[in-house]
N, C-alpha and C positions, 0 to 999 in steps of 0.2 A: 504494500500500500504506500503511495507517495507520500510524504513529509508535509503538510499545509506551511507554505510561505506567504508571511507577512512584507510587503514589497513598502516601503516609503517614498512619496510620487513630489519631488515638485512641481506642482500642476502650473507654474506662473516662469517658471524658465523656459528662455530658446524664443527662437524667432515671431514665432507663429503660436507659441502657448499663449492661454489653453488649450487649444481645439486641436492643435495636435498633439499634445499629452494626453486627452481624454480619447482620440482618435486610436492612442498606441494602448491605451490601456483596455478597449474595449477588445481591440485585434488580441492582443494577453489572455485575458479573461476568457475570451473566446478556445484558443488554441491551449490553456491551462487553469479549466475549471475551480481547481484546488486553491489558485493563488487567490492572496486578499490584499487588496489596497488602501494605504493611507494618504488621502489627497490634502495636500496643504494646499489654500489657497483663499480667491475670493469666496469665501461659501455659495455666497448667492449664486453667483452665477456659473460655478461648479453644479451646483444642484440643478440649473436650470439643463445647463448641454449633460449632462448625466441623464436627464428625461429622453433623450433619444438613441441612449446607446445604452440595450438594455443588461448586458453583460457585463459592461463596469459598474451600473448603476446596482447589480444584485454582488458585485464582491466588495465595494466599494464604501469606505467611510471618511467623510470631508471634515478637514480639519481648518476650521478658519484662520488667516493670515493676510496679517491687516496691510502688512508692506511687503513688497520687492525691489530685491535687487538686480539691478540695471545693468548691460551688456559693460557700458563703460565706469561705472564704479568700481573705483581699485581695493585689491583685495584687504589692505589694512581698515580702509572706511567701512567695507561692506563690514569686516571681524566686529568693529566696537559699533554700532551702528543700526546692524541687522537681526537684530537683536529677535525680531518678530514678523522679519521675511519668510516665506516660504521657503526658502532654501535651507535657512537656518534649522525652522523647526522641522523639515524632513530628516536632517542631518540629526537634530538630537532625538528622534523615536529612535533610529539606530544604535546612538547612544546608550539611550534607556532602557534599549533591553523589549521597546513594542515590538520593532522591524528587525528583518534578518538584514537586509538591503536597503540602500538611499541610492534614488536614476533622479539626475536632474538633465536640464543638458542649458541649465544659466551660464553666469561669468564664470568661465573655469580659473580664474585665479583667486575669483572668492571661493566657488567650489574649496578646493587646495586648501586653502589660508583656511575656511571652517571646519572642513572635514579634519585635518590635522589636530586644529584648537578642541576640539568637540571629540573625538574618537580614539587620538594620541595614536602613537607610532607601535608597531611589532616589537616585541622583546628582539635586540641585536640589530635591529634595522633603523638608522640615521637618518635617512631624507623617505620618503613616498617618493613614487616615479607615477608616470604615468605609459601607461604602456595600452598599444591594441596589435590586432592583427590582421593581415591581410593576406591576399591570395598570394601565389608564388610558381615557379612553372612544376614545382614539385610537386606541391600543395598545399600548407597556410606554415607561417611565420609567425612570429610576437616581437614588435622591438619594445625596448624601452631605454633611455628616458624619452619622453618625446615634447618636453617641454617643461618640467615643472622644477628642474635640479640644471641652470643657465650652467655652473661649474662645478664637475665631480672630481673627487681625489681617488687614485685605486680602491679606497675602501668601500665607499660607495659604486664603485661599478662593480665590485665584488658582489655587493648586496645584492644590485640588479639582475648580475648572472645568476643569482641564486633562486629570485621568485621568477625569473622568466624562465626557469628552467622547470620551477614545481610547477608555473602555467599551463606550458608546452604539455606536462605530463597528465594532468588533471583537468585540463579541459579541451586540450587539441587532441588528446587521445596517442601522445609520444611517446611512445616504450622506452625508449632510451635515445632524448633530445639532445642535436648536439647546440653547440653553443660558441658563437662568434663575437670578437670584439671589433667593433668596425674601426677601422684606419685608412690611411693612404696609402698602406701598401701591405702586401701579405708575409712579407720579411719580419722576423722578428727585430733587427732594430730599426724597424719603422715607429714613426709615430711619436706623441708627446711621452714623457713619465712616467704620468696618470697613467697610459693604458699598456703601458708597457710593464710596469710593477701591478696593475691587475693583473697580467698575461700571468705573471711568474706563480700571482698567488693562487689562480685558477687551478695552472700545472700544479702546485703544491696540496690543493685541498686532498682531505680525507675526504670527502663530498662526492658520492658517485657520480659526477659532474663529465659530461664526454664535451672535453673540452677542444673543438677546433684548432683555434687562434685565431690570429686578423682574418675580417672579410673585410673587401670593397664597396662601393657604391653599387657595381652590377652584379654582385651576390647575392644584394636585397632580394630583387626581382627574380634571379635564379630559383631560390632555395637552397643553398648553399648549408647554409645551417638554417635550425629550426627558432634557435633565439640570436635577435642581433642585439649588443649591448653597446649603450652609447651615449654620452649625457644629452642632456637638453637641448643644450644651443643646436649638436649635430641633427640630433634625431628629430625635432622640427624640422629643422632645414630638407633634410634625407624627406621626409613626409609630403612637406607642401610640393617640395618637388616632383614625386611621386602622382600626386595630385595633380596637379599642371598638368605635366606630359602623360595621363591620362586623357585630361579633358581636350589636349590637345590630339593628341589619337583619335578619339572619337568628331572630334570638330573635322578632320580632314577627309577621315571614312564617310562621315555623312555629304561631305562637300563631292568626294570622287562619286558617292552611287546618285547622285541628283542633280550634275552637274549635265547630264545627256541621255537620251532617250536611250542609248545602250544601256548606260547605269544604271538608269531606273528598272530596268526589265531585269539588268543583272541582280539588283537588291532586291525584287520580288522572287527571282526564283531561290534564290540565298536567303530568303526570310527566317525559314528555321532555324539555321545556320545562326544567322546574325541575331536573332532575339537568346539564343543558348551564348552566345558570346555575352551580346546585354548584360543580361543576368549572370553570367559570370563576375562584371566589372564594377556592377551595382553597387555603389559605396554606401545605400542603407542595408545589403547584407553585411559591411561589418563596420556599421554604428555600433559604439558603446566603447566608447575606454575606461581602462581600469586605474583607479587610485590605486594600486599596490603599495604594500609596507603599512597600512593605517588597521589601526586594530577594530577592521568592519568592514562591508563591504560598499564600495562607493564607486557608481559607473556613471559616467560622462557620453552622454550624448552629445553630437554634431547638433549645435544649438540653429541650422537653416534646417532641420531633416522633417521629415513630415510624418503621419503616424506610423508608416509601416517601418519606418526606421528605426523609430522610438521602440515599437513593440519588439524589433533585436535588442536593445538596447536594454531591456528588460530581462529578453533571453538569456545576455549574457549573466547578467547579476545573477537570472535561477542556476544559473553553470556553475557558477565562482559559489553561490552558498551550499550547492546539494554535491557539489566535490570536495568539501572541506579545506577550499584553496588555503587560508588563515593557516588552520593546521599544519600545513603541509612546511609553509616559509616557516612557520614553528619551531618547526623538529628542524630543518636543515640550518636556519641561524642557531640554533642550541648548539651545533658542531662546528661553527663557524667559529662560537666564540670560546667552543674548547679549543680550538687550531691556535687561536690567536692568543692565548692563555699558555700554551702549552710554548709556543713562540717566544713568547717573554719570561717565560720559565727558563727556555734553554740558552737564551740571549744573557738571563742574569748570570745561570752557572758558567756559563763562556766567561765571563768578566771576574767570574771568583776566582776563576783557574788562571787565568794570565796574570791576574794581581798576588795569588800565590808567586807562582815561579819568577814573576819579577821579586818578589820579597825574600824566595830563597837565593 
């Protein structure tokens, strides 16, 4: 018998909320009878589009919330501020122990800045990342950071190889994930420091970790490995890029099949073809990124997406709670911070033994 999940909804973030948060929750409720939602937001007028969509409106309880916060409010305003956004009070049911899961898809740097203040950090884990996944010519990838950690030290890209590795295994279904650190070059003395002193500590864990080494830029796309690790600044940039020359693919394919009565005849008989491509590239099949490292779970939706997006975007959250993703970073930083213990153990007796023999 399935688990009944309690989901935390802020019904007032993203472009186009409410109506496509209520849109994603009906699509939800629809495809997972079991789930129950907690709607923050305007009551009123949650109650009223709730009268039409009868699936959210039978899992569904509306939590009024008198403010929100805004695409452009910066995340320290929103933290002291938002006291009684919808954002806020979806983040703290999670908190509290009502919700398994909080899906927003508002400001992601207030996201960030409240889910941390409100949920606090995993035992052995320093920053959250944020991480999603996408297709690949293999088959799906996880990078992370992909915006929420601008400068990482080895220790923190350690971190990251650590939950993108329990991700790959507990939700992409990776028996044994490998795991890339992205650089300029696949040499090992490529690169800054940072990912160079992560490379050594990755080779060094006790952590059944199948550690690659450096990928590229066109490893992403590959499948090269199944987790790419990367801080911030890179792995936005790698993303929106991504992005782009996506849309830019598709902008030129529809230009070549409509440009002449060949094309057109040729994009009709290729129909099947090219809607199974579509829907392959569909970036609302993999709406929802993950806060990883916060002790809860908290997914980010694409705050333009529309409700079928949202309703992945929920998906993911039942993924990350009915795999025991939390768990999982758990047990494997508990061993990270024996390594690093055990590290400093054998660093001190090095020093007691040289201080010896220089004494004798």
């Amino acid at each position: 018998m399935t688990t009944r999940l309690t989901l935390s909804i802020d019904a007032m973030g993203g472009d186009n909320a409410p109506d496509m948060v209520i849109d994603g929750v009906e699509a939800a409720a629809k495809q997972n009878p079991e789930l129950r939602f907690l709607l923050f937001g305007d009551e009123t007028r949650l109650n009223e589009m709730l009268q039409s969509h009868p699936a959210a409106l039978a899992s569904s309880v509306v939590r009024h919330a008198p403010d929100v916060i805004g695409s452009g409010d910066k995340p320290a305003v929103a933290l002291r501020g938002g006291r009684q956004s919808s954002m806020r009070l979806a983040i703290n049911a999670v908190g509290d122990g009502e919700a398994d899961a909080v899906i927003s898809a508002g400001n992601t740097g207030a996201l960030m800045a409240i889910a941390k203040f409100v949920l606090k950090t995993l035992p052995g884990i320093d920053r959250p990342a944020i991480a999603t996944f996408f297709p690949t010519m293999r088959s799906q990838s996880v990078m992370l950071d992909l915006g929420a950690n601008i400068e990482c030290d080895a220790n923190n890209l350690m971190q990251f190889a650590v939950m993108g590795e329990v991700f790959a295994r507990n939700v992409l279904n990776c028996e044994h994930p490998s795991v890339g650190i992205l650089n300029v070059g696949a040499e090992n003395l490529k690169g800054n420091k940072e990912v160079r002193d992560a490379a050594e500590m990755l080779q060094q864990t006790h952590l059944p970790i199948h550690f690659h080494g450096f990928v590229e830029g066109d490893d992403i796309a590959k499948g090269t490995v199944d987790v790419i690790v990367t801080d911030g600044f890179t792995g936005n940039i790698a993303l929106k890029t991504a992005e782009g020359m996506a849309s830019m693919f598709g902008f030129f394919l529809r230009s070549a099949l409509t440009s002449s009565i060949f094309g057109k005849i040729g994009a009709l008989i290729a129909r099947p073809a090219l809607l199974k491509f579509k829907a392959k590239f569909d970036p609302r099949l993999y709406n929802g990124a993950m806060f990883v490292g916060l002790n809860g779970i908290c997914v980010k939706s694409h705050g333009g997406t529309d409700g079928f997006g949202f309703a992945n975007a929920i998906g993911v959250a039942v993924n990350l709670v009915r795999n025991n993703f939390n768990e999982g970073i758990k047990e494997d930083c508990a061993q990270l911070l024996e390594d690093r213990d055990a590290a400093i153990l054998a660093a001190g007796e090095g020093d007691t033994d040289n201080s010896e023999a220089a004494a004798g």
